[in-house]
C-alpha positions as CSV (number, residue, x, y, z in Angstrom):
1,X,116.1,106.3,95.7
2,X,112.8,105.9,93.7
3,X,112.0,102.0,92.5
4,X,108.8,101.5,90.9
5,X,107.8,97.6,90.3
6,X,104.8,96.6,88.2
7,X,102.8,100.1,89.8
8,X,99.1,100.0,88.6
9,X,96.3,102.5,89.9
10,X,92.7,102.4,88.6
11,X,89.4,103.8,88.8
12,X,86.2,102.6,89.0
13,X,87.0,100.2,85.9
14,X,89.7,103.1,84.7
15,X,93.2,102.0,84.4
16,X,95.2,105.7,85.3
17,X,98.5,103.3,85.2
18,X,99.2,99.5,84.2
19,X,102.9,97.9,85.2
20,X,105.0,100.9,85.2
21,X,108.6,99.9,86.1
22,X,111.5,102.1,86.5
23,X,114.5,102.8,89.2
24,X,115.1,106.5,89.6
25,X,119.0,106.4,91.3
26,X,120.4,109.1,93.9
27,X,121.5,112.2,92.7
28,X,120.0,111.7,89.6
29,X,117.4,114.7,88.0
30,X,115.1,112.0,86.5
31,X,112.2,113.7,84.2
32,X,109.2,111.9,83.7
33,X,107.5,112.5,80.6
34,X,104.1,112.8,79.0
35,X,100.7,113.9,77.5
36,X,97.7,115.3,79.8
37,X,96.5,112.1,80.7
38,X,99.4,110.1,80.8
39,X,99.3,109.2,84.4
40,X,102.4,110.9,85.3
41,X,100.2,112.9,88.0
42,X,98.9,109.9,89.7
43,X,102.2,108.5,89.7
44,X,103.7,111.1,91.9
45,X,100.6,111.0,94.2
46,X,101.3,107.8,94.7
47,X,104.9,108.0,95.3
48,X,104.0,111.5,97.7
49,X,101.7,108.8,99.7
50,X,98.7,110.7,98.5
51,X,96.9,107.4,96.9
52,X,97.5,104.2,97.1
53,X,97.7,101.9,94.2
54,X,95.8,99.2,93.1
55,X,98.6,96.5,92.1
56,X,102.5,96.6,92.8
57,X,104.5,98.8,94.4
58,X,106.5,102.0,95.1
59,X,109.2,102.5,97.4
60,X,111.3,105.8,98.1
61,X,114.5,105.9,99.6
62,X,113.8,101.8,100.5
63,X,110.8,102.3,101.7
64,X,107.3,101.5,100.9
65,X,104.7,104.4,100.3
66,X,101.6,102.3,101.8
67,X,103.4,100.6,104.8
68,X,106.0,103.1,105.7
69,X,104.2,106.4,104.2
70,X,105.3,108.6,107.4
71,X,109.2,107.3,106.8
72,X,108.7,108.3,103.2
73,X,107.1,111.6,104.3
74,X,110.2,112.5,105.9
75,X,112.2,111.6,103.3
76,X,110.4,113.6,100.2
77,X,109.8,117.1,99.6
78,X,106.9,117.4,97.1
79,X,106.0,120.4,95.1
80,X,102.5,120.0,93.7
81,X,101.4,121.7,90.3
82,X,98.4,123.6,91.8
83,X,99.6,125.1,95.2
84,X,98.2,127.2,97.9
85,X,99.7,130.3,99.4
86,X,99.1,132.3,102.7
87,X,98.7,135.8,101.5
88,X,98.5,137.6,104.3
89,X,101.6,136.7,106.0
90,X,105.2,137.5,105.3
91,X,108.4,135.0,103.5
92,X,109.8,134.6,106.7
93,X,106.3,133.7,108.4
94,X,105.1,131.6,105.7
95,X,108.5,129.3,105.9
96,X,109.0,129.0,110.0
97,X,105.2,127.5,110.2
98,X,106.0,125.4,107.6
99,X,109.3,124.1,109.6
100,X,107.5,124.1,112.9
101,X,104.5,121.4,110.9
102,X,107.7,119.2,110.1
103,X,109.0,119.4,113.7
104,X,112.0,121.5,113.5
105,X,112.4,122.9,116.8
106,X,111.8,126.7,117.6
107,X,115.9,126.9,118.2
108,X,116.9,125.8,115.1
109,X,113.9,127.0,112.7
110,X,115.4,130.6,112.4
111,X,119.0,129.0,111.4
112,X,116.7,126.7,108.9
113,X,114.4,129.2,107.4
114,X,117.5,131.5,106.8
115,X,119.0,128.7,104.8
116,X,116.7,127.8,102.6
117,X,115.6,131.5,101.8
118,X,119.4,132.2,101.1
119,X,119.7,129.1,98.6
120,X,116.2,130.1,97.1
121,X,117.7,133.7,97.0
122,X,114.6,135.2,99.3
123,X,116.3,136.8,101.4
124,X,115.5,140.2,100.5
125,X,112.1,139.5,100.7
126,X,112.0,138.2,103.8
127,X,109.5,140.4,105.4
128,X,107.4,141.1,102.0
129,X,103.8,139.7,101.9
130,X,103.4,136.8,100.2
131,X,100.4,138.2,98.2
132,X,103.0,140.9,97.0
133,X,105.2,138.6,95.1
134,X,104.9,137.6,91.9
135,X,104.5,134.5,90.3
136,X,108.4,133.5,89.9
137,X,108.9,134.7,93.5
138,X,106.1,132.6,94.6
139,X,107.6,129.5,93.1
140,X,110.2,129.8,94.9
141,X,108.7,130.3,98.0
142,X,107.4,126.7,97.5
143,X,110.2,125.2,96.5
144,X,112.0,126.6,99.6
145,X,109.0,125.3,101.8
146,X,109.4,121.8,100.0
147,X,113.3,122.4,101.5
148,X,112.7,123.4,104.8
149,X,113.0,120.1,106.5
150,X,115.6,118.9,104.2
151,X,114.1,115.7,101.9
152,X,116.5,113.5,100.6
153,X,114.3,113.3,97.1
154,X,112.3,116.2,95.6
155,X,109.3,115.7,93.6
156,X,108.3,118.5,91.9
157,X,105.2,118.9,89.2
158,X,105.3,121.3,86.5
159,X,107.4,123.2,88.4
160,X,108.0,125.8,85.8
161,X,104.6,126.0,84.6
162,X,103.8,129.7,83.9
163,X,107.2,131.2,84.4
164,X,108.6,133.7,82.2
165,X,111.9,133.0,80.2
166,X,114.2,134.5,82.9
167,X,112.6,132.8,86.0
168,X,112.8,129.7,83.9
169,X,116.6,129.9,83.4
170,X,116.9,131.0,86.9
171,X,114.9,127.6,88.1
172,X,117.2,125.0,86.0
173,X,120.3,126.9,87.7
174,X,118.7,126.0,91.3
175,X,117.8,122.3,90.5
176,X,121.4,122.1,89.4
177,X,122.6,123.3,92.4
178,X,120.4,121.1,94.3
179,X,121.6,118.0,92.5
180,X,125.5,119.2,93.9
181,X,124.0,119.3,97.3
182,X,123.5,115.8,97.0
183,X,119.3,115.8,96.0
184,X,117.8,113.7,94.0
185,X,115.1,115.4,92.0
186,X,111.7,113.9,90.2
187,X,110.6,116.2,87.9
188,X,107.6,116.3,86.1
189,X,107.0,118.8,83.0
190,X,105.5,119.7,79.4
191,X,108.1,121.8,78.8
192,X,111.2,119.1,77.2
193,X,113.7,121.5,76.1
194,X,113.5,122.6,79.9
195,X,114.1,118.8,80.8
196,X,117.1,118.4,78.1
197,X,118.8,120.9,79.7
198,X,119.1,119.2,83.3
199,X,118.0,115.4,83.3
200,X,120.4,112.8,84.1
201,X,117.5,110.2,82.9
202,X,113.9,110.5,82.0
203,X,110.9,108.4,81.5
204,X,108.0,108.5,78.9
205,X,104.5,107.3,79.9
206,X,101.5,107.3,77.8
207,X,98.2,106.0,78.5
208,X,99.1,104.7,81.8
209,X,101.9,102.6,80.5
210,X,106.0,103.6,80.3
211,X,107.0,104.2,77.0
212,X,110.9,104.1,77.2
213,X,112.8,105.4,80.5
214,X,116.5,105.7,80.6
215,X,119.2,108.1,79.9
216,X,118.5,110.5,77.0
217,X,121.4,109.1,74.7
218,X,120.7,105.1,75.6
219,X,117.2,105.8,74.4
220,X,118.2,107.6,71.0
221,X,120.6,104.2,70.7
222,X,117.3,102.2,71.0
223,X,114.8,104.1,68.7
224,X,117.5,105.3,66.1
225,X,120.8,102.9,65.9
226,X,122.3,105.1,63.1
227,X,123.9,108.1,63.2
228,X,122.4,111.2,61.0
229,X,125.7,113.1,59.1
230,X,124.9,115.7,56.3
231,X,127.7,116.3,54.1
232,X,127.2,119.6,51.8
233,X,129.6,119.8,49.1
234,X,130.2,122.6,46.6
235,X,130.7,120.5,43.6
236,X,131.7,117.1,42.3
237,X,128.4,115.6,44.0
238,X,127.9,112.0,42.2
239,X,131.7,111.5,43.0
240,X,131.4,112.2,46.6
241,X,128.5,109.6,47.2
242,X,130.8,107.0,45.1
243,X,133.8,108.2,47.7
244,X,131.6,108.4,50.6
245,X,129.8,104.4,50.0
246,X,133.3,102.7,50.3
247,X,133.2,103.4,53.9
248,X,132.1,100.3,55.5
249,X,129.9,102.1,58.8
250,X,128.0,103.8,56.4
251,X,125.0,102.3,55.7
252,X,123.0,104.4,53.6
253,X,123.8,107.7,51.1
254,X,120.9,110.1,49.7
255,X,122.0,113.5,47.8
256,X,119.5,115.8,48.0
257,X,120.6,118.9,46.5
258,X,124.5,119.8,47.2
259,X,123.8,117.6,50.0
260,X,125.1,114.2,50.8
261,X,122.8,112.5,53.8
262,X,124.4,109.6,55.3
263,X,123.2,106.9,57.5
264,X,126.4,105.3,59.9
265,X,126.5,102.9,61.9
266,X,129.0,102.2,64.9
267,X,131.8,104.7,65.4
268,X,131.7,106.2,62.3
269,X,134.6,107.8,61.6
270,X,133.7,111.6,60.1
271,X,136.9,113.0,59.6
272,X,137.9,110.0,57.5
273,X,135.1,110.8,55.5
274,X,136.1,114.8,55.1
275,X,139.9,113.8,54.4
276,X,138.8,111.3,51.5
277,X,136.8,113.8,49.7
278,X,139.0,116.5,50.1
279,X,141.9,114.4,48.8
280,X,140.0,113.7,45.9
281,X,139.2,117.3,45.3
282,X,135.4,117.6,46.4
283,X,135.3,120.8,48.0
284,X,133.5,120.9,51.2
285,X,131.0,123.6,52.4
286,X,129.9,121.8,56.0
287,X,129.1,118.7,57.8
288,X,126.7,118.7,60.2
289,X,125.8,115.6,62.8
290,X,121.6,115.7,63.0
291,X,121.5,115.3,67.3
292,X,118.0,113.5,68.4
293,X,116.8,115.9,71.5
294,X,113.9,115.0,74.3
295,X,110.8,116.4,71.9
296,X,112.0,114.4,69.0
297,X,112.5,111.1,71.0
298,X,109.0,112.1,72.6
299,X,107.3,112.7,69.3
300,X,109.0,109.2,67.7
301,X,107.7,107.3,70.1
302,X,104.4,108.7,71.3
303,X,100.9,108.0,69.4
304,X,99.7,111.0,71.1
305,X,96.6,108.8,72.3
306,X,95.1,110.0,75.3
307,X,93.2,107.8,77.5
């Protein structure tokens, strides 16, 4: 839905981006990743048709952003980090001029405005002032105006910037439900634990150039080929590493305390490992596999250079 090829953008002598490459697939919630400075904002104003760039190209849903920018208009919804509200009208008024800009016709708009404030669960505030809501509400409100003429791909920056923890939560449960309706959502954001919870795939830029971009686990495989297993023991600790080395996938053992730290490789197989030292009477407190999440694949691999 989203294919980036070689995408550069500079200014005045000031490289924003240089060769970023990546394929963002339908239905996929694809987070894209990165410092203040990154580039990840001029990336999506390019891809929302809002610049141009200076050297390859960007095409949404097959079609390019500087030669077919009103096909890909159609086809995006984009929800920008910094966005302006009408105050003075109501939900209901705010959403049917927004679906009369993108054509709907006046038949249809009420059936279409209903919709989308059902799905964004507005309903009940359907005649409240827009200045009365507060900042969760009013999130919503722009996500379901980024709805209203139904995009095929969503691109949505910081979205959850400024949310409370319950909002938050509430967000992630809508972009899953959007992803079931068959949307496929770019989603820019500093918050990664937010981004673990819901991306298919992401991908990391810094400085203007991608860093790694992929599925969460295929990138872990890349920066960290062995798996992390802790072994604590209650006693017998020098014969548990001897027990523990004859295993062929692991690679590495370090006992740090009670606790055996082991480096495997390949499907290592765990349980083998728990049988053999309980068969040689090593009493076993825990085992614990160390998982890699999105902030510490994003602080591996980052310099935390800005440009």
């Amino acid at each position: 839905m989203i294919e980036l090829e070689g995408l550069s953008k500079s200014f005045e002598g000031f490289t924003a981006l240089a060769d970023v490459s990546f394929t963002v697939e339908k239905g996929d919630i694809f987070g894209f990743i990165g410092p203040n400075g990154a580039g990840k904002t001029t990336t999506i104003r390019i891809l929302s048709t809002l610049l141009d760039p200076t050297r390859g190209s960007a095409r949404v849903d097959g079609h390019c952003v500087v030669n077919e920018w009103e096909r890909v208009r159609r086809a995006i919804g984009y929800m920008p980090d910094y966005y302006g509200v009408y105050d003075g009208v109501s939900v209901w008024e705010y959403l049917d001029f927004f679906a009369a800009c993108y054509g709907i016709p006046r038949a249809g708009r009420r059936r279409v405005v209903d919709g989308v404030m059902e799905l964004t669960d507005l309903t009940g505030l359907k005649h409240r002032l827009v200045a009365e809501l507060s900042k969760g509400m009013k999130q919503r409100l722009c996500l379901a105006k980024t709805l209203v003429h139904d995009p095929k791909v969503l691109i949505l920056d910081e979205p959850a910037s400024g949310l409370d923890p319950r909002a938050r939560i509430e967000f992630r449960v809508l972009l899953k439900e959007l992803r079931e309706m068959g949307k496929t959502i770019f989603i820019s954001s500093h918050i990664l634990t937010e981004l673990s919870d819901v991306c298919t795939k992401v991908a990391i830029l810094e400085r203007g150039r991608l860093v790694a971009s992929g599925s969460i686990d295929e990138i872990v495989k890349r920066i960290s080929p062995h798996r992390s297993v802790t072994v604590r023991v209650l006693s017998g600790e020098a014969k548990a590493v001897e027990l523990v080395r004859s295993f062929p996938f692991v690679v590495a053992v370090e006992l740090r305390g009670k606790e055996l730290c082991l480096k495997c490789q390949g499907e290592a197989d765990i349980p083998a490992v728990v049988r053999r030292l309980t068969e040689n009477d090593v009493p076993i407190l825990g085992v614990k596999e160390e998982q890699m999440d999105l902030e510490d694949i994003f602080m591996k691999i980052t310099r935390g250079e800005v440009a």
